[in-house]
NULONU-414521 format. One record per residue (C-alpha): residue in three letters; y negated, x, z. Coordinates in steps of 0.1 Angstrom, whole numbers, padded with zeros to 4 digits, always signed. Example, Ala and Ser with C-alpha at 12.3 -4.5 7.8 and 13.67 -1.06 7.14 Angstrom:
<nodes>
ALA+0045+0123+0078;SER+0011+0137+0071;
</nodes>
This chain:
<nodes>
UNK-0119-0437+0793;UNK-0142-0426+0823;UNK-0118-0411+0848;UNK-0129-0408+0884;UNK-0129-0372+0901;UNK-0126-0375+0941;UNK-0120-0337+0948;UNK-0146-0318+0972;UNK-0179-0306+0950;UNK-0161-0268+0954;UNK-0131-0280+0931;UNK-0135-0312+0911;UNK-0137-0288+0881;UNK-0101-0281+0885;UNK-0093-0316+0873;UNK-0129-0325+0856;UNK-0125-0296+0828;UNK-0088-0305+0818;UNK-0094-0347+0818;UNK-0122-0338+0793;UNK-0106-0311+0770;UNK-0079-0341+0769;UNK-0108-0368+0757;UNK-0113-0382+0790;UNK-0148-0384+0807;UNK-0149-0372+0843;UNK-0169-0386+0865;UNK-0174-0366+0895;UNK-0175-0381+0932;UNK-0164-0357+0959;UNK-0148-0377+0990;UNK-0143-0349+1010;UNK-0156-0313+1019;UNK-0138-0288+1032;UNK-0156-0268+1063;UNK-0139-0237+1078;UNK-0139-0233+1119;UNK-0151-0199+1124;UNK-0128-0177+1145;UNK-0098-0202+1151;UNK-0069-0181+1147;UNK-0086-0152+1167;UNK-0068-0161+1200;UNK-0035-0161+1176;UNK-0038-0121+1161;UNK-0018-0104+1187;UNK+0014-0127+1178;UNK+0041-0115+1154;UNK+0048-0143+1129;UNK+0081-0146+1106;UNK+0063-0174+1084;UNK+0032-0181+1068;UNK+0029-0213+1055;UNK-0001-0220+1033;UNK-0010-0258+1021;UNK-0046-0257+1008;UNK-0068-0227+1000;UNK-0090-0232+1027;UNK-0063-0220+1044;UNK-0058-0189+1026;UNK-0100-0178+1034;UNK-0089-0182+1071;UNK-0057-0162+1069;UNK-0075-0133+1052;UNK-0101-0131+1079;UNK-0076-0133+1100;UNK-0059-0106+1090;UNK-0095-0085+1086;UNK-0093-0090+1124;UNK-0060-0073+1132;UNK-0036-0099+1125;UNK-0004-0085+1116;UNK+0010-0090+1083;UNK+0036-0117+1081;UNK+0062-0106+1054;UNK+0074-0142+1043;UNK+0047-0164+1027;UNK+0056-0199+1013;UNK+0027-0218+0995;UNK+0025-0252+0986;UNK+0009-0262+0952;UNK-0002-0237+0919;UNK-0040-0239+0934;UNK-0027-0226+0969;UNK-0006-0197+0957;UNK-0032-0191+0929;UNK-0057-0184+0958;UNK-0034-0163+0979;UNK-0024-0141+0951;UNK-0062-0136+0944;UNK-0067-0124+0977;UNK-0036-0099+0973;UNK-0008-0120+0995;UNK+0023-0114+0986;UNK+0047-0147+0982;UNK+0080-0155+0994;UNK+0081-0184+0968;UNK+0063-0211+0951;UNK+0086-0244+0950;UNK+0095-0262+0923;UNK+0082-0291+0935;UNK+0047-0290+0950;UNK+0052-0306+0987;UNK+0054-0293+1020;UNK+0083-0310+1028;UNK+0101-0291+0997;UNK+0089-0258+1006;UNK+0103-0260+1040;UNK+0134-0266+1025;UNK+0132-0237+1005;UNK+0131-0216+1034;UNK+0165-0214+1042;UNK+0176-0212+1081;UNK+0144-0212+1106;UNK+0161-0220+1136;UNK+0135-0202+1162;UNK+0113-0185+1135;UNK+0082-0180+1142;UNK+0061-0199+1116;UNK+0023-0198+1113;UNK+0008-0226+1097;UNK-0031-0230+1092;UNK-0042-0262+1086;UNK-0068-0293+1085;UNK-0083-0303+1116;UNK-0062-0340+1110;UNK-0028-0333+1095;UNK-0001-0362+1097;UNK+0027-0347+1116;UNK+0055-0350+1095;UNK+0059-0316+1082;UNK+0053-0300+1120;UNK+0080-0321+1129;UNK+0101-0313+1098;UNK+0098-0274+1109;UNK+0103-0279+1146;UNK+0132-0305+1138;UNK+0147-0274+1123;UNK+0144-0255+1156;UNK+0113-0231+1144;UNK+0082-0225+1167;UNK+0058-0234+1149;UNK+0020-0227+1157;UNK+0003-0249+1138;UNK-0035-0238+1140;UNK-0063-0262+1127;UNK-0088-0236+1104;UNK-0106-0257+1086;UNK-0122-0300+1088;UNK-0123-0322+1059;UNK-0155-0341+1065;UNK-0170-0369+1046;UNK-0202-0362+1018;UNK-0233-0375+1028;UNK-0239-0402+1007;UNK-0204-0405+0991;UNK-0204-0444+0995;UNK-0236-0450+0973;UNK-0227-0427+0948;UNK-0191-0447+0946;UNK-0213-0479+0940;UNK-0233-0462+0916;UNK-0196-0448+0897;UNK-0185-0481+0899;UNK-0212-0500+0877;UNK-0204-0475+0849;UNK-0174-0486+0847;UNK-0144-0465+0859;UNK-0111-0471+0843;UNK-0089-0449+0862;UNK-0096-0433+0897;UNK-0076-0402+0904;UNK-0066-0395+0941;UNK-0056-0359+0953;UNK-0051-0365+0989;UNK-0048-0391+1018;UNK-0084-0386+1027;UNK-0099-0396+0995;UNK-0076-0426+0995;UNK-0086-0433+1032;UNK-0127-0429+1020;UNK-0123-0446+0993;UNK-0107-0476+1007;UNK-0137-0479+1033;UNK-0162-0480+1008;UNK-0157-0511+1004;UNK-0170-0504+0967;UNK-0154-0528+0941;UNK-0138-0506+0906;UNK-0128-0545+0895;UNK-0092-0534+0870;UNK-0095-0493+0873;UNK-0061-0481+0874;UNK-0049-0453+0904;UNK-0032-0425+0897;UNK-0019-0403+0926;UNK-0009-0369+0928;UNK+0019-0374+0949;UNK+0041-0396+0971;UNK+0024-0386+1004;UNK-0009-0396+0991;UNK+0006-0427+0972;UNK+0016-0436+1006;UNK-0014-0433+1025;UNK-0032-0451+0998;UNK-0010-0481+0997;UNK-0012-0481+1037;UNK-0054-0488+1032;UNK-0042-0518+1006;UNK-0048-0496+0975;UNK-0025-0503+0944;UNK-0011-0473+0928;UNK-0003-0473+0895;UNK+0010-0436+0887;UNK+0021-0409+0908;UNK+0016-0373+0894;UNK+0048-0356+0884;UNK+0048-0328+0889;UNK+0023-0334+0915;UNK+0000-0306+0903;UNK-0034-0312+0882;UNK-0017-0312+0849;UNK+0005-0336+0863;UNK-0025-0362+0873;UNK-0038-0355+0837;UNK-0003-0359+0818;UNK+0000-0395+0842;UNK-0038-0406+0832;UNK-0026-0403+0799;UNK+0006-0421+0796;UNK-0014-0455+0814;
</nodes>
């Protein structure tokens, strides 16, 4: 089975190597690239932050220059995914806790009572709002602080065409973007099953008329390879 990769160039191996030791063949078309802002939580180092909330590892490079530059350390981190915390622990960040269930929306609740915390949360450039308005609907001041853009691959539509005549029996989907991109393309994968790796992606991916036919769970890597496998 030839199983489509979507992740950005840096970390399609994440999901390419395990598909493949499993007997699937990866084939690699990044969607998205992730391209830090330089300096955007510079006017933000004098604050004094309860929370850290880290959702990508993108995030976790910006936080650690950050704190190069003087920004004081911030005592409860919460990260959002094995690949996130993996990344902060590598750069020697503490965490508060890794959740159970890999989702914003459940790390928040794991945080216990926020009402007029001061949370920090690095992010994309284009985040959907829901879990700034999960925190702040809990009474925290939030700062949420875009670090990092997730742009489009030059080229990324012709190299979907090309993907597609080789036949593609599953495409795999690790965020809203990809799902978004991919739908655009226009490109044609004919009976190739989806398989999401979670229910916010699921749900951006149904909004652009995509079917899905498995989400991840748990939504992790080994949980997209465990759902390719059971289709």
């Amino acid at each position: 089975m030839k199983v489509l990769v979507t992740r950005s160039r840096r970390r399609a191996w994440e999901l390419a190597h395990p598909l493949k030791t499993a007997g699937f063949e990866p084939v690699n078309v990044p969607l998205l690239e992730l391209v830090g802002i330089p300096g955007a939580l510079m006017p933000f180092v004098l604050y004094e932050y309860d929370i850290l909330l880290l959702t990508s590892a993108a995030a976790v490079d910006a936080v650690v220059g950050a704190y190069d530059a003087g920004l004081k350390e911030i005592e409860r981190v919460y990260a959002v995914g094995p690949t996130t915390a993996a990344a902060a622990e590598a750069r020697g960040l503490e965490l508060a806790l890794i959740p159970d269930v890999h989702t914003a929306a459940h790390a928040i609740d794991r945080m216990g009572v926020i009402w007029e915390a001061d949370i920090l949360w690095p992010s994309a450039k284009d985040v959907t709002s829901d879990t700034l308005d999960r925190m702040r609907g809990r009474g925290a001041d939030v700062h949420q602080v875009a670090v990092y853009e997730n742009v489009a691959p030059d080229g990324h539509e012709a190299r979907l065409a090309q993907a597609a005549k080789m036949g593609i029996d599953v495409i795999t989907l690790m965020s809203g973007s990809a799902a978004r991109r991919l739908a655009a393309s226009g490109v044609d994968f004919g009976d190739a099953k989806v398989v999401v790796i979670g229910p916010t992606t699921a749900a951006v991916a149904e909004s652009v008329g995509l079917t899905v036919h498995a989400v991840a769970d748990p939504h992790t890597v080994e949980g997209v390879v465990q759902a390719v496998a059971a289709l």
